[in-house]
DSSP file (Angstrom, degrees, kcal/mol; ACC not computed):
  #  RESIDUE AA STRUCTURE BP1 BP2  ACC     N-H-->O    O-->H-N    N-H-->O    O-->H-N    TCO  KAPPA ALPHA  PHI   PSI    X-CA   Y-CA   Z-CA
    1    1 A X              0   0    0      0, 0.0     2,-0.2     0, 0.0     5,-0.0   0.000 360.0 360.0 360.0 141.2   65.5   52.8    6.2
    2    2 A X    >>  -     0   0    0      1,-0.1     4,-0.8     0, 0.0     3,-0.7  -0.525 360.0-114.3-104.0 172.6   65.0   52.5    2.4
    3    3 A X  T 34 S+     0   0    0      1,-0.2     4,-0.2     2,-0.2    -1,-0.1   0.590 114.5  64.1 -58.0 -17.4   64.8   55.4   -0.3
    4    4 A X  T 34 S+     0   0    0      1,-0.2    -1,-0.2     2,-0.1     3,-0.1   0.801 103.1  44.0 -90.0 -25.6   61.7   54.8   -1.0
    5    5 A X  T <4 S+     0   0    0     -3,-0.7     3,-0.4     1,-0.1    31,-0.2   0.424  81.3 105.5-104.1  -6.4   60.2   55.8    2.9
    6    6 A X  S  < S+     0   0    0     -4,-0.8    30,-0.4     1,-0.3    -1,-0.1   0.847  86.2  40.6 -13.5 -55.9   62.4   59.1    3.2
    7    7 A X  S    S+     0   0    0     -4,-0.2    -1,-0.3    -3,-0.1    -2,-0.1   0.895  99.7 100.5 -85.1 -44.8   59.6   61.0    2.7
    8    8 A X        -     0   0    0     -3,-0.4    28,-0.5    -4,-0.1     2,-0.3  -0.125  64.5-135.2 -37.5 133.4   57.1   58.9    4.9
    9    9 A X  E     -A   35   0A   0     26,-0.2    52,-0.3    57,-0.1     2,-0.3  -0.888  29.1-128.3 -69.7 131.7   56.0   59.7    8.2
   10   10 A X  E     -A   34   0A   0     24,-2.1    24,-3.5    -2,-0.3    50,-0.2  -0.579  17.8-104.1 -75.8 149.2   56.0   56.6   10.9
   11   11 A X  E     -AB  33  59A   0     48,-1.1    48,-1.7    -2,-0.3     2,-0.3  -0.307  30.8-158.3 -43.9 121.2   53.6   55.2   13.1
   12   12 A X  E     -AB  32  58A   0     20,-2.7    20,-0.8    46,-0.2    19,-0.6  -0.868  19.8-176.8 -93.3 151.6   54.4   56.2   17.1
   13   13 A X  E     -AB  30  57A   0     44,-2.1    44,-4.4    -2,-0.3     2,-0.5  -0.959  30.8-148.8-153.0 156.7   52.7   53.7   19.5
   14   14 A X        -     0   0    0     15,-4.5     2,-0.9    -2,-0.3    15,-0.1  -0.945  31.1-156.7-114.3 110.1   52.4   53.4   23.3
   15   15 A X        -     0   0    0     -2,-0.5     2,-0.5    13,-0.2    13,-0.2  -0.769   8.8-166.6 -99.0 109.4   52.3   49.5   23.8
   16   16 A X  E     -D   27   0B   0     11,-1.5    11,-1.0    -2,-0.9     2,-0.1  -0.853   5.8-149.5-119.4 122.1   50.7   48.1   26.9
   17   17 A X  E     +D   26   0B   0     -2,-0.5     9,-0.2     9,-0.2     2,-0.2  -0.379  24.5 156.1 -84.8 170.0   51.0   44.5   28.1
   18   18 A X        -     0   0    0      7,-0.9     2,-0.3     5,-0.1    -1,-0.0  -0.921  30.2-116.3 113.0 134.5   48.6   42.7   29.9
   19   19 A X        +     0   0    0     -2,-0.2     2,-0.2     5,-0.2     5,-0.2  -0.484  13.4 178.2 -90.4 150.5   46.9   39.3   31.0
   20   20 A X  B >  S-E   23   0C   0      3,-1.3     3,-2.9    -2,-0.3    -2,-0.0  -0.660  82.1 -26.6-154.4 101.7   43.6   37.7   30.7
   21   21 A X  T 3  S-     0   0    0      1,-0.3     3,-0.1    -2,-0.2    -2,-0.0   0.612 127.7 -43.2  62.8  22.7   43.4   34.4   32.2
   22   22 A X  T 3  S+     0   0    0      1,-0.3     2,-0.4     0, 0.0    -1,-0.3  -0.049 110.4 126.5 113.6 -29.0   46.9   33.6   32.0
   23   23 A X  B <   -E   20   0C   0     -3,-2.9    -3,-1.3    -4,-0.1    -1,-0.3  -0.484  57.7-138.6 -88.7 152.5   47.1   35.0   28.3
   24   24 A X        +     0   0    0     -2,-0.4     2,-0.4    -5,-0.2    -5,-0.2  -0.334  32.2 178.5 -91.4 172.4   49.8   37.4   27.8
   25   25 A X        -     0   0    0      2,-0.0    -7,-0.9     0, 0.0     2,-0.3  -0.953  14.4-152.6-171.4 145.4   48.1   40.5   25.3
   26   26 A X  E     -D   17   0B   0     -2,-0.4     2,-0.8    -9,-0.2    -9,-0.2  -0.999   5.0-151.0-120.1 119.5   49.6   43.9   23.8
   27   27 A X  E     -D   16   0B   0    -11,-1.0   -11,-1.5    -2,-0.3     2,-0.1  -0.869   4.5-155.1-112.4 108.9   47.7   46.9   23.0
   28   28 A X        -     0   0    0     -2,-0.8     2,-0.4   -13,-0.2   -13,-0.2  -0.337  12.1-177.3 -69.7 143.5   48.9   49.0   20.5
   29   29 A X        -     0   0    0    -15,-0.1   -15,-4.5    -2,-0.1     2,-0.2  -0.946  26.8-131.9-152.2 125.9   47.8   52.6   20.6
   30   30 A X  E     +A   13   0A   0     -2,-0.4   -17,-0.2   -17,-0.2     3,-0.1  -0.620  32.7 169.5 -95.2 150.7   48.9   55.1   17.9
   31   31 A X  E     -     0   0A   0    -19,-0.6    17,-2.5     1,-0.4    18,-0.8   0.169  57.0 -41.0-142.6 -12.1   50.1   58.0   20.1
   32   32 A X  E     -AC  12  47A   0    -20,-0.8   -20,-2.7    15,-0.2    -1,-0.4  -0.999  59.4 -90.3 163.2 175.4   51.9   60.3   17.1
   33   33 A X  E     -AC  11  46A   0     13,-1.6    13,-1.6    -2,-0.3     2,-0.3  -0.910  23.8-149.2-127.9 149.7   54.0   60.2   14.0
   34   34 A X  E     -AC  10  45A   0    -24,-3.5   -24,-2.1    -2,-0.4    11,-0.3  -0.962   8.2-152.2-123.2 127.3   57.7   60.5   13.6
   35   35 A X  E     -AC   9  44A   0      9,-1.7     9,-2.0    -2,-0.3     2,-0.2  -0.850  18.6-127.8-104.8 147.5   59.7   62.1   10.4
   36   36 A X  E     - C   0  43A   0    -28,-0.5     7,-0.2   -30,-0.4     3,-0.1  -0.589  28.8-117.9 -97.0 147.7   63.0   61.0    9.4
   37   37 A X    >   -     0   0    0      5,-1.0     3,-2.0    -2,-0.2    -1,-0.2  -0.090  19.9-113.0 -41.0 144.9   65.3   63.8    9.1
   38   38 A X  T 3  S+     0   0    0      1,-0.2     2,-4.9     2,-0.1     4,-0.2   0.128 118.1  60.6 -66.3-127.2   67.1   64.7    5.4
   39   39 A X  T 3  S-     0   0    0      1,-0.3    -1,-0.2     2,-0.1    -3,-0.0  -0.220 108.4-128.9 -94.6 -20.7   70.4   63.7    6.8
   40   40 A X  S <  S+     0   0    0     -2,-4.9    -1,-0.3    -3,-2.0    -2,-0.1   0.340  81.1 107.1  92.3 -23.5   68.9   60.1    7.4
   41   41 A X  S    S-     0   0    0      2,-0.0     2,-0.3    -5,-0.0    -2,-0.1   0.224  81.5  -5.5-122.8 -12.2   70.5   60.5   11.6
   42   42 A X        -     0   0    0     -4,-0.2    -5,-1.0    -5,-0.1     2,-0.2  -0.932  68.1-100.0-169.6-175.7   67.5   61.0   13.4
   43   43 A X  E     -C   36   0A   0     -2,-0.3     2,-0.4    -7,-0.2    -7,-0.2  -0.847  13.5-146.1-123.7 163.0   63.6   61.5   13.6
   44   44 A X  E     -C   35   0A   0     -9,-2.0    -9,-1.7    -2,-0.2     2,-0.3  -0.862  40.3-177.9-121.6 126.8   61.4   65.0   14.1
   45   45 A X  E     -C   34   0A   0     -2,-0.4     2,-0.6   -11,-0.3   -11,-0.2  -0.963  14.2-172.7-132.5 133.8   58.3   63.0   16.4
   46   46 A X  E     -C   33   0A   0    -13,-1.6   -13,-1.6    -2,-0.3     2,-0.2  -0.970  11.9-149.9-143.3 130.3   55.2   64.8   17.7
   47   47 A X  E     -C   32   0A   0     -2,-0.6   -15,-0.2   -15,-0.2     3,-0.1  -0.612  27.0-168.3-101.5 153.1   53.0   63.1   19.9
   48   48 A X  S    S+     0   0    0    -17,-2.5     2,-0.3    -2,-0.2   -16,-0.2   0.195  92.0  31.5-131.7 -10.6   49.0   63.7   20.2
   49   49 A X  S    S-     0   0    0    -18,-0.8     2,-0.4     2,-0.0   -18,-0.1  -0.880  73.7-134.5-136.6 151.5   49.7   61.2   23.7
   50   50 A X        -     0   0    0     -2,-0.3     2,-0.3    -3,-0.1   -36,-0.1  -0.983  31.4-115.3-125.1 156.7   52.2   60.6   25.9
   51   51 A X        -     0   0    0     -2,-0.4     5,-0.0     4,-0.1     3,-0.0  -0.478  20.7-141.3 -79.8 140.1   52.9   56.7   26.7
   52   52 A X  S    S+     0   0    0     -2,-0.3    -1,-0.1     1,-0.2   -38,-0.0   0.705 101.9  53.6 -60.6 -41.8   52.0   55.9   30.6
   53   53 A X  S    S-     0   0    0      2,-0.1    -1,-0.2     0, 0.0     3,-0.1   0.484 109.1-121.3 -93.2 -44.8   54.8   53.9   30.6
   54   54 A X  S    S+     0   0    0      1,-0.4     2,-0.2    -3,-0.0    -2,-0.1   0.409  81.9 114.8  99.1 -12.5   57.6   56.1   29.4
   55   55 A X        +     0   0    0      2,-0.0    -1,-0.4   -40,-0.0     2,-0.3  -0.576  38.5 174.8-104.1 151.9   58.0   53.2   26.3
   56   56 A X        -     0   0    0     -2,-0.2     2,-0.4    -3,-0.1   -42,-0.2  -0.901  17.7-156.9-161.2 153.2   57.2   54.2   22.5
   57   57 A X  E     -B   13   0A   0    -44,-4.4   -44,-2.1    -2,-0.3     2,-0.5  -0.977   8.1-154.7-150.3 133.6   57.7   52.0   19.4
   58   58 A X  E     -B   12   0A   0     -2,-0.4     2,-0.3   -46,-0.2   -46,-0.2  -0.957  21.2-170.9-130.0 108.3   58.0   54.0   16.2
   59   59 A X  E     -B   11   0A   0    -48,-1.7   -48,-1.1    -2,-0.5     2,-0.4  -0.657  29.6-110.3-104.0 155.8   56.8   51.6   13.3
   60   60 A X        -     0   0    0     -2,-0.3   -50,-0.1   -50,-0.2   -55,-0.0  -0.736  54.6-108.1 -80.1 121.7   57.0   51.8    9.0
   61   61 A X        -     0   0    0     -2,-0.4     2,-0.4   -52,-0.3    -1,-0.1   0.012  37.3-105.2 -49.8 169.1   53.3   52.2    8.4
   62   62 A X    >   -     0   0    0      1,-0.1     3,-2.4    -3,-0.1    -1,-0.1  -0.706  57.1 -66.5 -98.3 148.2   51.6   48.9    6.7
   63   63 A X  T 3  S+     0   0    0     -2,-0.4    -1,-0.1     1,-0.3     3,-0.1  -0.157 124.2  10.4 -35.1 113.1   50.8   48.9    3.1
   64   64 A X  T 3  S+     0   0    0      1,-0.3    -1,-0.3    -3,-0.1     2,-0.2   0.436  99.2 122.5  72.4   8.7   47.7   51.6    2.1
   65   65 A X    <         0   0    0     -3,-2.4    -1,-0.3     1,-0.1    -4,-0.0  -0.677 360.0 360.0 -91.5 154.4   48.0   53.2    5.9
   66   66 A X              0   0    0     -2,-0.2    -1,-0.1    -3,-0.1   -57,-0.1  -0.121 360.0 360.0-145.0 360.0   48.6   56.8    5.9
């Protein structure tokens, strides 16, 4: 994690694969945000979803996403 995202909240997502005719497919679903702790050591995350699955993938937002 850089200096620069300290302050940033990340993306949570609940991702669920899936087929369609043989092709494999992901669907991302934003579920919540996670904030990194001052220490650096951890995340604070609060969820608006909970994943179906039990799985969650906590991403660095893309460039101009809030």
């Amino acid at each position: 994690m850089s200096d620069t995202n300290n302050n940033r909240p990340f993306n949570v997502y609940s991702v669920r694969e899936y087929e369609i005719e043989g092709d494999k497919r992901s669907e991302w679903i934003r579920v919540g945000v996670a904030f990194p702790n001052r220490d650096g050591k951890g995340f604070n995350v609060q969820l608006t979803a909970l994943p179906l699955d039990g799985k969650l993938v906590i991403r660095e937002p893309k460039a101009g996403e809030e």
